[in-house]
C-alpha positions in Angstrom: -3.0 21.4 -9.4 -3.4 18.6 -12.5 0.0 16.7 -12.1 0.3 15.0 -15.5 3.5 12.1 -16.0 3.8 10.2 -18.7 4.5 6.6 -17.9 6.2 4.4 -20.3 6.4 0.2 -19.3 8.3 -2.5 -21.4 7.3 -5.8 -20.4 10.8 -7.3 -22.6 12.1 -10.9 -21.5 15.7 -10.6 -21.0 17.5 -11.4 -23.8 18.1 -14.7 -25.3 21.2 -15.9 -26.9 18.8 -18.0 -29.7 21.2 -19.2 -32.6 23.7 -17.0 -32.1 25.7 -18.6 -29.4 26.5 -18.1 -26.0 28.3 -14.9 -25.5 30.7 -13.5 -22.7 32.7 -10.9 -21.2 32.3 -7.5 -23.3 30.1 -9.1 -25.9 27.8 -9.8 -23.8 27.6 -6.6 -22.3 27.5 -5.0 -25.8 24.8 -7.5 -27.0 22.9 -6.7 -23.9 23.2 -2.6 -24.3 21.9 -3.0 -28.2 18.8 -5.6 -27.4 17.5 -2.5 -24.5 18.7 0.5 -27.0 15.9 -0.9 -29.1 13.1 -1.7 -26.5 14.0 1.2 -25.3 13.4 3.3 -28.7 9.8 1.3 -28.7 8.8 4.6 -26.0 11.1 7.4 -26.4 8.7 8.8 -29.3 6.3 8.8 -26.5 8.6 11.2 -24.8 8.0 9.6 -20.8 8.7 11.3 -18.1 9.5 7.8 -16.3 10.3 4.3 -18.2 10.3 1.0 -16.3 12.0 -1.9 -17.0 11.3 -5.4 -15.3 13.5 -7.3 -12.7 17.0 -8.2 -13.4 16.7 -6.6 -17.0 20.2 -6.9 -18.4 20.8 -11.0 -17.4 20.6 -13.6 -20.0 18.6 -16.5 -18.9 20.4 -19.1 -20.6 23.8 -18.4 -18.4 24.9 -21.1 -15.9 25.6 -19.7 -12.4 29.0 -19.6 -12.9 28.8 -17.6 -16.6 26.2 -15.3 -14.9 28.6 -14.3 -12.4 31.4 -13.6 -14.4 28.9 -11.5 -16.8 27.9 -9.5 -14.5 32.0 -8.4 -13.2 32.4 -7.7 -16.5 29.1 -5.6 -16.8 29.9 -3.8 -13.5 28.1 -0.3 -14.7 27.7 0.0 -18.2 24.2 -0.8 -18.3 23.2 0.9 -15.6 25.6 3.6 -17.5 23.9 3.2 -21.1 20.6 3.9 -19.2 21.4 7.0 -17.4 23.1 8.3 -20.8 19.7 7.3 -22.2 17.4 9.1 -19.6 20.4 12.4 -19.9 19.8 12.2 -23.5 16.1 11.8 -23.8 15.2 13.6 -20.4 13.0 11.5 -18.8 13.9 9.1 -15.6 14.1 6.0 -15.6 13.9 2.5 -13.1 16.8 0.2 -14.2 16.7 -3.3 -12.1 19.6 -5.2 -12.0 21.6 -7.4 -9.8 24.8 -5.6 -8.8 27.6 -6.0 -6.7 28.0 -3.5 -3.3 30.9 -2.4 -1.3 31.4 -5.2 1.1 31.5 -7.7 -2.4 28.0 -9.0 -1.5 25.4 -8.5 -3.9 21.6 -6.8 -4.5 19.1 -7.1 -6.2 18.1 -3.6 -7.3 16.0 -1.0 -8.8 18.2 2.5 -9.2 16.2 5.3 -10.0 17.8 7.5 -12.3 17.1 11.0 -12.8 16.5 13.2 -15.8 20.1 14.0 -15.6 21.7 10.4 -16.1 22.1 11.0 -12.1 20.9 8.0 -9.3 18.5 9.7 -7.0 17.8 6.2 -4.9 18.5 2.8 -5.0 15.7 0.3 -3.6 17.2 -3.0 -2.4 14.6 -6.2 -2.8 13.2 -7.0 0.7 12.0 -10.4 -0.2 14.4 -12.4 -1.4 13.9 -16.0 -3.1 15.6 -17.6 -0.3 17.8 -19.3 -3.4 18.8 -15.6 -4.4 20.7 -15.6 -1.4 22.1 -19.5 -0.8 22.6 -19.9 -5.2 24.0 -16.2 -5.7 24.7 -14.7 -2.5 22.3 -12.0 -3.0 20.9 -10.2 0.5 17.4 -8.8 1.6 17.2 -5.4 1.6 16.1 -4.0 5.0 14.9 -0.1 4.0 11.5 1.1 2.3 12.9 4.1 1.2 10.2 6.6 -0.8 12.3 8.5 -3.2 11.5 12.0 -4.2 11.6 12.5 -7.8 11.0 15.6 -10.2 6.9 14.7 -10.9 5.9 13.0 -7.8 7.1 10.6 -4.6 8.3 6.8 -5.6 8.3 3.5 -3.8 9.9 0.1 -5.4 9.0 -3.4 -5.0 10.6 -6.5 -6.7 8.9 -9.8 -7.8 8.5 -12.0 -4.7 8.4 -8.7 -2.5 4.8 -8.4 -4.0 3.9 -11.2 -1.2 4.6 -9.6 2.3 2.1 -7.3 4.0 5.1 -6.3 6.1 6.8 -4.2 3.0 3.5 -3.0 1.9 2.5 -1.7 5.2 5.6 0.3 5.5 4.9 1.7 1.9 0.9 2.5 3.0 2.1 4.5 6.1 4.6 7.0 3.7 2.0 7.4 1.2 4.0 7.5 -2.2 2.0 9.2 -5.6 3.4 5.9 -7.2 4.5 2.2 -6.9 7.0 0.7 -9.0 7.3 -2.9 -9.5 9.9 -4.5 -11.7 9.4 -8.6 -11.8 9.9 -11.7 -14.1 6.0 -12.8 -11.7 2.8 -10.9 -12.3 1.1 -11.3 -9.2 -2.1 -10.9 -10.4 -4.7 -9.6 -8.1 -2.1 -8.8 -5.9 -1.5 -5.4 -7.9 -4.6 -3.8 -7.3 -4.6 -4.5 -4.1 -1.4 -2.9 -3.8 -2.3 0.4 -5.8 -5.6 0.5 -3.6 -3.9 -0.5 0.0 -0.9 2.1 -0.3 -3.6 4.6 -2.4 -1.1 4.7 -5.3 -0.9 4.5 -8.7 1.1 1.3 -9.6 3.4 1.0 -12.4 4.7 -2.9 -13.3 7.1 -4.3 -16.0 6.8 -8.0 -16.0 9.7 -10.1 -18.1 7.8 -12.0 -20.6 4.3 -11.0 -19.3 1.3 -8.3 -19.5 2.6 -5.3 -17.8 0.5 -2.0 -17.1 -0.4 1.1 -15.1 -3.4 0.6 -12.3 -5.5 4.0 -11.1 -5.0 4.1 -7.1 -8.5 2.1 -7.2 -7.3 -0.8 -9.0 -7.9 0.4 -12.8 -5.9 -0.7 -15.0 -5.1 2.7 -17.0 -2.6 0.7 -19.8 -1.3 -2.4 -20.9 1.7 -4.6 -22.9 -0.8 -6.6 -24.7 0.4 -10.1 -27.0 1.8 -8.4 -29.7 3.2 -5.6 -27.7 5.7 -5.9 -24.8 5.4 -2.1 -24.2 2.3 0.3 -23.1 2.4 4.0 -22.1 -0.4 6.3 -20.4 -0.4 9.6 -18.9 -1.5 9.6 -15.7 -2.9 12.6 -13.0 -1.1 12.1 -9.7 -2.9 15.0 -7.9 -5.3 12.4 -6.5 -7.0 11.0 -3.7 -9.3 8.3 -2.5 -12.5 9.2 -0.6 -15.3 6.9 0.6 -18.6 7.5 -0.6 -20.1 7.1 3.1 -20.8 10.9 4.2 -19.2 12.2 1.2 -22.4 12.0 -1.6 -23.7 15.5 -1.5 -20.2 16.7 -1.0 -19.1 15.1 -4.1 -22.0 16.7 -6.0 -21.3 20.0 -5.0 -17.6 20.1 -5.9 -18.8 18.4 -9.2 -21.9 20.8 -9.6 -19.7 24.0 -9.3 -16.1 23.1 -11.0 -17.5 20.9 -13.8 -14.7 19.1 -15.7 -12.1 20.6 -13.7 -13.0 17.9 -11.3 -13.0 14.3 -12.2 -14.5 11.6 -10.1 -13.7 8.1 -10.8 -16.1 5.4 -9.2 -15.1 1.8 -9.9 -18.2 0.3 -8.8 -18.9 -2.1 -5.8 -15.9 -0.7 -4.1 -17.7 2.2 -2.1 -14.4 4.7 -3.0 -13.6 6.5 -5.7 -11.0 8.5 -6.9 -11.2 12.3 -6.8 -8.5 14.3 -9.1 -8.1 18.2 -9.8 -8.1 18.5 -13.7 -7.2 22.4 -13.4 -4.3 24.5 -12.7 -6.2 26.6 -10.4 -6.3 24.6 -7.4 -4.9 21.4 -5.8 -6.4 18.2 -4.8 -6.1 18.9 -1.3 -7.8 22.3 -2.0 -10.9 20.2 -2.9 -10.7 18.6 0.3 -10.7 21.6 2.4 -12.9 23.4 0.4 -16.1 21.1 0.2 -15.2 19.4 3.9 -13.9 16.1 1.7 -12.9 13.0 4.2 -10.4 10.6 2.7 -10.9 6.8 3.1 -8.1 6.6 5.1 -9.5 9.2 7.9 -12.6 7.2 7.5 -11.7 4.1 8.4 -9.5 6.0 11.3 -12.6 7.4 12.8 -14.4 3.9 12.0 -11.4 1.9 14.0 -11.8 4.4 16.9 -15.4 3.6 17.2 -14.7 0.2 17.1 -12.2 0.2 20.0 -14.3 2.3 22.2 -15.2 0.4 25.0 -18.7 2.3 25.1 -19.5 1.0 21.8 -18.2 -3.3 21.8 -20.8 -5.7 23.6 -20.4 -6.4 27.0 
């Protein structure tokens, strides 16, 4: 059936002392807790289901290594506490990134996915690590792709350089999440669609400083920050899937011919896929599939790469 989220992105830079001063210890942490309570109230009227927030989102750039450090053992929780009271408050869940310090005293760098209930359902550790991350600040590569189960749908995360590595989005591809996250201070550019279309997911990003936005699993973009707005929201439908055209045409028209607008078929152009969503609560996506004999892309190009590799069918 329809599975419609409400996805809320704010594309904030992190904030700036400007001519007030440098700030420390608890002030910093309060000044830092006030400049996200009102990015944060730039969405809530929207009333998301999930907010995103970009890469290290509570640091202030201007912050030597040393006054970094010591912010963030004084932060220790409270941001990632004010958020959680936030997402408690407002019901909605929400991905806070932030560096943070582990167990062991080494240190992350994070997204936490918090729950409609303040709670942490996951924590995503950044694979890809600026190799300064680790030799300036100690921080570690993550080692899991963990796909976190959340009330509207299945989540991956990504961080910033991660963006770059087939190996993390190949792990991601074969679990098949309803939806990327990807908190950065680097856009990436075309590397976002491909993303959304490689792992068939919709793709959520909130870029410090830059255009952030919501991409369809074919590489629309569905919403965007703009110049005059760090923030965008959209609703999105993430009972979805992506079929090839190739053997599917009259198959397509028949589901389309008999459930009208209950059925919505999405063609991008010049990609040969498009994106096939139940707009009804009477039946599912994958109800579609069975129904009208529907082969996804990704069966497709199964059955393609077993033709390929059949000895019978390769030149001799």
């Amino acid at each position: 059936m329809a599975n419609y989220v409400k996805i809320s992105t704010i594309g904030a830079e992190s904030l700036r002392f400007g001519t007030g001063g440098k700030v420390h210890g608890q002030e910093a942490v309060d000044r830092m807790i006030r400049h996200w309570r009102g990015r944060l109230n730039q969405v809530l009227p929207d009333r998301p289901d999930l907010i995103v927030v970009p890469e290290c989102c509570d640091r202030f750039p201007e912050h030597s290594k040393a006054e970094r450090m010591a912010y963030y053992l004084s932060r220790k929780d409270q941001v990632r506490d004010f958020f959680a009271a936030t997402a408690r408050e407002h019901e909605c869940n929400i991905a806070y990134s932030a560096v943070r310090e582990v167990e062991d005293g080494s240190w992350r760098n994070s997204i936490q996915m918090i729950d409609r209930s303040g709670g942490v359902v996951g924590i995503y550790n950044k694979n890809h690590v600026v190799i300064e991350e680790t030799t300036e600040y100690g921080i570690l590569c993550g080692k899991d792709a963990p796909v976190f189960d959340c009330d509207f749908g299945r989540v991956a995360c990504l961080i910033c350089f991660d963006l770059n590595f087939d190996e993390l989005r190949l792990k991601y591809a074969a679990q098949k999440p309803d939806l990327l996250v990807f908190g950065s201070v680097y856009h990436g550019g075309l590397m976002q669609r491909y993303w959304a279309y490689s792992c068939r997911s919709h793709f959520v990003s909130a870029i410090a400083g830059n255009r952030s936005g919501i991409l369809s699993p074919i590489g629309e973009p569905l919403a965007s920050s703009t110049n005059y707005f760090d923030f965008a929201s959209a609703t999105v439908n993430l009972d979805c899937c992506v079929c090839h055209l190739d053997y599917n045409w009259g198959r397509l028209s028949a589901m389309k011919k008999k459930y009208g607008p209950k059925v919505k078929i999405v063609d991008p152009g010049y990609l040969g896929s498009v994106l096939v969503s139940s707009e009804s609560d009477e039946f599912t996506v994958k109800e579609l599939l069975e129904e009208f004999d529907l082969e996804l892309l990704d069966d497709y190009m199964t059955r393609a790469l077993a033709h390929h590799h059949n000895p019978m069918n390769v030149e001799r």
